[in-house]
C-alpha positions as CSV (number, residue, x, y, z in Angstrom):
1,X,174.8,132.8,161.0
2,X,172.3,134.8,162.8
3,X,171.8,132.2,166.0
4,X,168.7,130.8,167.9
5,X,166.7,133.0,170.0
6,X,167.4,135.9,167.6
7,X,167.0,137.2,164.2
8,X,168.6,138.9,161.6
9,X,167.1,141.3,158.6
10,X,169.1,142.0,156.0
11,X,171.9,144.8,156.7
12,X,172.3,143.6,160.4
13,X,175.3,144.0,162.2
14,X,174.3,142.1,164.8
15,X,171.7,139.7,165.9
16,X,168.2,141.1,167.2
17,X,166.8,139.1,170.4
18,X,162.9,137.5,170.0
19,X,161.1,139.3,172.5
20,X,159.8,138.1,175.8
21,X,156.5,136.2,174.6
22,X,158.3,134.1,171.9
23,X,161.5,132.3,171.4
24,X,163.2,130.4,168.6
25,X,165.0,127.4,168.8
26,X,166.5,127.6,165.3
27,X,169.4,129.3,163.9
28,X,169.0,131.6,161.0
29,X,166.3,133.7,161.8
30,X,165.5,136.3,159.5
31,X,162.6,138.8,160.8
32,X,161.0,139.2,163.5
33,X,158.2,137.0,162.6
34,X,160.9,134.4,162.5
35,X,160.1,133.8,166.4
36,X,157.8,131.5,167.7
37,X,155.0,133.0,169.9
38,X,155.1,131.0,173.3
39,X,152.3,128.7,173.2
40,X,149.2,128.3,175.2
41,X,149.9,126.9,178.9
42,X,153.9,128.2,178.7
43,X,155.8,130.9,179.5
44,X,158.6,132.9,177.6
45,X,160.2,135.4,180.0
46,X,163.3,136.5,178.7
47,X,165.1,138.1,175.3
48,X,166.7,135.9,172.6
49,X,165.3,132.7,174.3
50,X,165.5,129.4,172.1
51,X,162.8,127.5,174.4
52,X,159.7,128.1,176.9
53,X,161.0,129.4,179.9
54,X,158.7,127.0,181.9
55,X,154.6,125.7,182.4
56,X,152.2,127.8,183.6
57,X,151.5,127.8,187.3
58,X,148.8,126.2,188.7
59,X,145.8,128.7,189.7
60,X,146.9,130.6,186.5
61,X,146.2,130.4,182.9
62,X,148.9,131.7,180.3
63,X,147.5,132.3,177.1
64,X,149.8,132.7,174.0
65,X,152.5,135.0,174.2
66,X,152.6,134.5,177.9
67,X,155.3,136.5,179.4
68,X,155.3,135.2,183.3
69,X,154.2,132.0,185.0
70,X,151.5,133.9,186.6
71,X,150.2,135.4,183.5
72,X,146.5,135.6,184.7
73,X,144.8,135.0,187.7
74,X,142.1,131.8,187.1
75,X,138.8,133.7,188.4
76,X,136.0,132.6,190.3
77,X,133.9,130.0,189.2
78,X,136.4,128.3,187.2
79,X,139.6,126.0,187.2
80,X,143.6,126.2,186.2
81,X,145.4,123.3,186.9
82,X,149.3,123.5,185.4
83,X,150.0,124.8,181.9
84,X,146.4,126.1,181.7
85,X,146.4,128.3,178.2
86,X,142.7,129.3,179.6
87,X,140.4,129.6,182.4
88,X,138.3,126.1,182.8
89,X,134.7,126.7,183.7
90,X,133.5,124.9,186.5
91,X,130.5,123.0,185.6
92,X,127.3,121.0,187.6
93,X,127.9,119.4,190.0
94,X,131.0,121.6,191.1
95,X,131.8,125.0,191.6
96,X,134.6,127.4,192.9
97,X,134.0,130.8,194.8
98,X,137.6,131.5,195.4
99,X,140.2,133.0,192.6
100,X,143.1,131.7,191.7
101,X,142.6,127.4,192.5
102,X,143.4,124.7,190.6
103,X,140.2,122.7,190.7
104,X,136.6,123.0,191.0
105,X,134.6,122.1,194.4
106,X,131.4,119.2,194.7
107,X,128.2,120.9,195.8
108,X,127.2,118.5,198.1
109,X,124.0,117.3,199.3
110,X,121.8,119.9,201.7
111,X,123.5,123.0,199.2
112,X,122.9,124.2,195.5
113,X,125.4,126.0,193.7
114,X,126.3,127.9,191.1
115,X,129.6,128.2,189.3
116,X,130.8,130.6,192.0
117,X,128.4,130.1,194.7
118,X,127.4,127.5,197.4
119,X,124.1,128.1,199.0
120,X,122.4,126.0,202.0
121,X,118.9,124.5,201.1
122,X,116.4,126.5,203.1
123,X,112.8,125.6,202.5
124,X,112.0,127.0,205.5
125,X,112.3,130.7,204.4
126,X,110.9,130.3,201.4
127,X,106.3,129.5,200.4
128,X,108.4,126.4,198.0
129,X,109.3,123.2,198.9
130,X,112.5,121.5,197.6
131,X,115.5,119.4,199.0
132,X,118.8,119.7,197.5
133,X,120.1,116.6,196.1
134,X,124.2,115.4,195.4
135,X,125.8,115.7,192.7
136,X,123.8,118.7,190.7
137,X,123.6,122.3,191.1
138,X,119.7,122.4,190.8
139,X,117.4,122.4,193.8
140,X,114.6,119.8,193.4
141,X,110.7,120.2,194.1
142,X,109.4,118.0,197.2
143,X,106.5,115.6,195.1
144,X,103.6,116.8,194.6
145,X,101.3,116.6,198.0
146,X,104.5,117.2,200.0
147,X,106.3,119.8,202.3
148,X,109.0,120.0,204.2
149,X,111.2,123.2,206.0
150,X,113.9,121.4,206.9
151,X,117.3,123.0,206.7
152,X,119.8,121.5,204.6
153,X,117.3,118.8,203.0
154,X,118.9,116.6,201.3
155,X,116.8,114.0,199.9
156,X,113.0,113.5,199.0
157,X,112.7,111.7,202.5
158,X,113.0,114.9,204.2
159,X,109.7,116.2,202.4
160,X,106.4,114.4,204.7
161,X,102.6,114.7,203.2
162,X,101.0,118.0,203.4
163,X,98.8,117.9,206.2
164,X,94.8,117.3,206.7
165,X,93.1,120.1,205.9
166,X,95.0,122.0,204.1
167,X,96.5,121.6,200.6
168,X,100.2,122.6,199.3
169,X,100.4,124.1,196.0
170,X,104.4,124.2,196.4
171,X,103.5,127.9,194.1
172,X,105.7,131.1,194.9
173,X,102.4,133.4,195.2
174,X,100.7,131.3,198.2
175,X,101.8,130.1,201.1
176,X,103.5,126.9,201.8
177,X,100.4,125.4,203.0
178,X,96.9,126.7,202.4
179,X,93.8,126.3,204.2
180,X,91.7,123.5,202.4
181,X,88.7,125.4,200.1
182,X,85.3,125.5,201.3
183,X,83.2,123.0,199.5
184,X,86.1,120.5,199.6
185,X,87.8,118.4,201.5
186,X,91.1,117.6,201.9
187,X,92.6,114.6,203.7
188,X,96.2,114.6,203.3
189,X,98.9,115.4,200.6
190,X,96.5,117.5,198.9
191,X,98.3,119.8,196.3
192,X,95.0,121.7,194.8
193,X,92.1,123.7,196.1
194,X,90.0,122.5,193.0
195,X,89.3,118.5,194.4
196,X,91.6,116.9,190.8
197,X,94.5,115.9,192.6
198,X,94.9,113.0,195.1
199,X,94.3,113.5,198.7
200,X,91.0,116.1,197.9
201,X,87.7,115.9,196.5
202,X,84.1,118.3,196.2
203,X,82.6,117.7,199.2
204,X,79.7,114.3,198.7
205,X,76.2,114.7,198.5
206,X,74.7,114.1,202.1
207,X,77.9,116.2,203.6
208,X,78.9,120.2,203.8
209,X,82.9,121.1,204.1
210,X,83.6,124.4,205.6
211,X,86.8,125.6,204.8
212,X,89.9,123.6,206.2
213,X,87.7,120.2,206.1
214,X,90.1,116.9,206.0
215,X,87.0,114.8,205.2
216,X,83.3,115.5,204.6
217,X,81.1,115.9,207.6
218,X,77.8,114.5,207.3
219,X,74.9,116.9,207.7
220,X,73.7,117.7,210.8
221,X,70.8,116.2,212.1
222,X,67.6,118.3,211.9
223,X,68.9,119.4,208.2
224,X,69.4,118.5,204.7
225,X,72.6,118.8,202.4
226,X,71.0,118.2,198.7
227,X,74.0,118.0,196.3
228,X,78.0,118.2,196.3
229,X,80.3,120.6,196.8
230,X,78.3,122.2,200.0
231,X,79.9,124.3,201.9
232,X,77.0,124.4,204.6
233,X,73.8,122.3,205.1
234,X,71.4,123.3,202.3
235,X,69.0,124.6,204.4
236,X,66.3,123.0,207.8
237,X,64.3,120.3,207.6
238,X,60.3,120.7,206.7
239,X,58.0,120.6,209.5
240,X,56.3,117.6,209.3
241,X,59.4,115.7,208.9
242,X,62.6,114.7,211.1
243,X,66.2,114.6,209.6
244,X,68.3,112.4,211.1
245,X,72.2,112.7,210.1
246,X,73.5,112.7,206.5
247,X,69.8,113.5,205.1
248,X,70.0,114.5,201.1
249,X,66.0,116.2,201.4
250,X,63.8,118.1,203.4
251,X,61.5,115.6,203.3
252,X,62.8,112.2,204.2
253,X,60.7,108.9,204.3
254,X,63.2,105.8,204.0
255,X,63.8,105.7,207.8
256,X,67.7,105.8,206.9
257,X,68.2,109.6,206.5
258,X,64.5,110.4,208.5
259,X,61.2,109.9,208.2
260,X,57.5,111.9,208.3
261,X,56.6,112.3,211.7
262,X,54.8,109.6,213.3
263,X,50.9,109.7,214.4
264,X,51.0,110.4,218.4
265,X,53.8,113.4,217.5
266,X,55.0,116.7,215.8
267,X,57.7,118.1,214.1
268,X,58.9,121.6,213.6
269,X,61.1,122.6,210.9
270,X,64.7,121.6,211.7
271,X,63.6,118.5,213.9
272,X,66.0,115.8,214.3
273,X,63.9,114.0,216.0
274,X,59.9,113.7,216.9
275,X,58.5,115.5,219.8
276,X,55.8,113.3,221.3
277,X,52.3,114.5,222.6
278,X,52.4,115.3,226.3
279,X,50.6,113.3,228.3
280,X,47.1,114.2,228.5
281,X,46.6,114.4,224.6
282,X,47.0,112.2,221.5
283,X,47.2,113.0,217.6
284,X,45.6,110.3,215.0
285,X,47.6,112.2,211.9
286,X,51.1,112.0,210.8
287,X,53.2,114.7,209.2
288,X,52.0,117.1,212.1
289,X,53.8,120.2,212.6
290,X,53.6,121.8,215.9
291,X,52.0,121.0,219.1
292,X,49.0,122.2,218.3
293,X,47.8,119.0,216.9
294,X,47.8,117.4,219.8
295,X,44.5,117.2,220.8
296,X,42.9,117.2,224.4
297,X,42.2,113.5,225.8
298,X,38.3,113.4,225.6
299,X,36.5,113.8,228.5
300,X,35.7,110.4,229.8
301,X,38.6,108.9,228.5
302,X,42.6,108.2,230.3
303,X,45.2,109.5,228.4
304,X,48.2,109.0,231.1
305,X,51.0,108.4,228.8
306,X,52.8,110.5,225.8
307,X,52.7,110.1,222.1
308,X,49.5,108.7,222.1
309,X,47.3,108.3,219.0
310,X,44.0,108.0,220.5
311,X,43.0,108.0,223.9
312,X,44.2,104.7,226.3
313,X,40.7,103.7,227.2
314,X,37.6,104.6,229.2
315,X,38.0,106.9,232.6
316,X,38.5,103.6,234.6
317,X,35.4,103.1,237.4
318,X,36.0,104.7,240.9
319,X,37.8,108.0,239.0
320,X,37.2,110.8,237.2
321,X,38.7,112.5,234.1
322,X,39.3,115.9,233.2
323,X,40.5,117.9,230.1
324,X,42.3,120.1,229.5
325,X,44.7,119.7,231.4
326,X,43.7,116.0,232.2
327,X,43.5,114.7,235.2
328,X,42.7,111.5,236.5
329,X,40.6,112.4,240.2
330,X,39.4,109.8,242.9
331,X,35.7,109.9,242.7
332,X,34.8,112.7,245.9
333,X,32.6,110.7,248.5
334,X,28.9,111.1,247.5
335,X,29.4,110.6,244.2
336,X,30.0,107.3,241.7
């Protein structure tokens, strides 16, 4: 009887050994397909053997047919604990950069990975902003309106609002934070330059926003801003007219944002407030313009003080008054 570990065709004169890669545990055998090819995760090392000759080492994998413990060394990025018949991928969260280990590494928080490769999270050298999270491969986006550059970031706390000012698209073509867009304001987390998202607007009626604005700035006195979305006062105030702060026209009257210019005064273009007559003249008409409707105190009349509407009263008796420029003279000694 041909014994185990070998076979025996017809004609033999003695037995043939299975091969290193199989064995047979059976008498009998007739051909060589009579021995079994070592399985997956075993070894088979010698001639005529009638078992395994042991399990695949650990680090290794041993497909079928193996011939030595260390058939194959397990490669980076994956795993081979004993009797491996293949390599085992490492998978999220874990990862291996080293050949020939039993088991797979955790990523850890402040790193991403990939199957082979750990990487610490550095927002600060890149225009994105992201914190690497536990337990996954992935780096994750900060929120939107947030920023951060701290190395190793680990968790959304590490991200902090983007700052007034400026908005922070967290988009690989721009920086990490961008000056806030004329005609807008932004006023903290901001995350677009078109005034949609939170923490930004168009700039309000009554207001201008230059670029880098955190929050509208009402319009200078002594000038309009007529409509939103300004990105400098519309233009002066009319003559005629004063503008006090945060005026919408050219022309106010409520008092609030301005006013016409009062009788007794004038009022160039781009007044804030009104110039008074000087002393000496007065003006009966509002809306007035420039100086020149101030008109001379009559002769015979006291005009002392400024922004008068009509003269104060008579010359008073014992004095004399002049124009132009007025004067208010002593009477000189033979005269009344």
């Amino acid at each position: 009887m041909c014994p185990a570990g070998y076979y025996c065709p017809t004609g033999t004169s003695s037995p043939n050994p299975c091969p290193p890669g199989t064995y047979r545990s059976s008498t009998g055998g007739t051909a060589l397909g009579s021995c079994t090819t070592c399985p997956a995760g075993y070894y088979c090392k010698s001639f005529g053997g009638t078992a395994t000759s042991g399990d695949c080492e650990a680090g290794y994998y041993c497909p079928a047919g193996s011939t030595v413990a260390k058939q194959n060394i397990c490669p980076a990025g994956s795993r081979c604990p004993v009797r491996s018949g293949s390599a085992i991928a490492c998978t999220d969260p874990n990862y291996q950069d080293q050949k020939g280990q039993s088991t797979c590494k955790t990523c850890g928080a402040g790193y991403f990975c990939t199957a082979t490769t750990r990487t610490l999270c550095r927002p600060d050298q890149s225009p994105l902003s992201f914190y690497c999270p536990s337990n996954q491969w992935s780096k994750v986006d900060c929120p939107n309106g947030q920023v951060t550059d701290v190395i190793g970031a680990e968790t959304s706390a590490d991200c902090v609002s983007c700052p007034p000012g400026y908005y922070c698209p967290n988009d690989l073509s721009l920086s990490k934070t961008v000056e806030c867009k004329a005609g807008f304001y932004c006023s903290g987390g901001a995350y677009k330059d078109d005034g949609t998202g939170s923490g930004t607007g168009a700039c309000l009626d009554k207001h201008y926003c230059p670029s880098g604005t955190n929050e509208p700035i009402k319009c200078t006195p002594g000038r309009y801003c007529s409509g939103t979305g300004l990105q400098a006062p519309t233009g002066d105030c009319n003559a005629g007219y004063y503008c006090l702060a945060g005026s919408n026209t050219a022309t106010p009257t409520d008092g609030v944002m301005g006013n016409t210019c009062p009788a007794g005064s004038y009022c160039v273009a781009g007044s804030s407030i009104f110039t008074q007559c000087p002393s000496g003249t007065f003006n009966a008409n509002t809306g007035s313009t420039s100086a020149a409707a101030c008109t001379v105190c009559t002769a015979g009349k006291k005009c002392l003080g400024r922004g008068l509407t009509a003269p104060e009263s008579d010359c008073p008796a014992g004095y004399f008054c002049t124009q132009n420029p007025f004067t208010l003279k002593d009477c000189e000694e033979g005269h009344y």
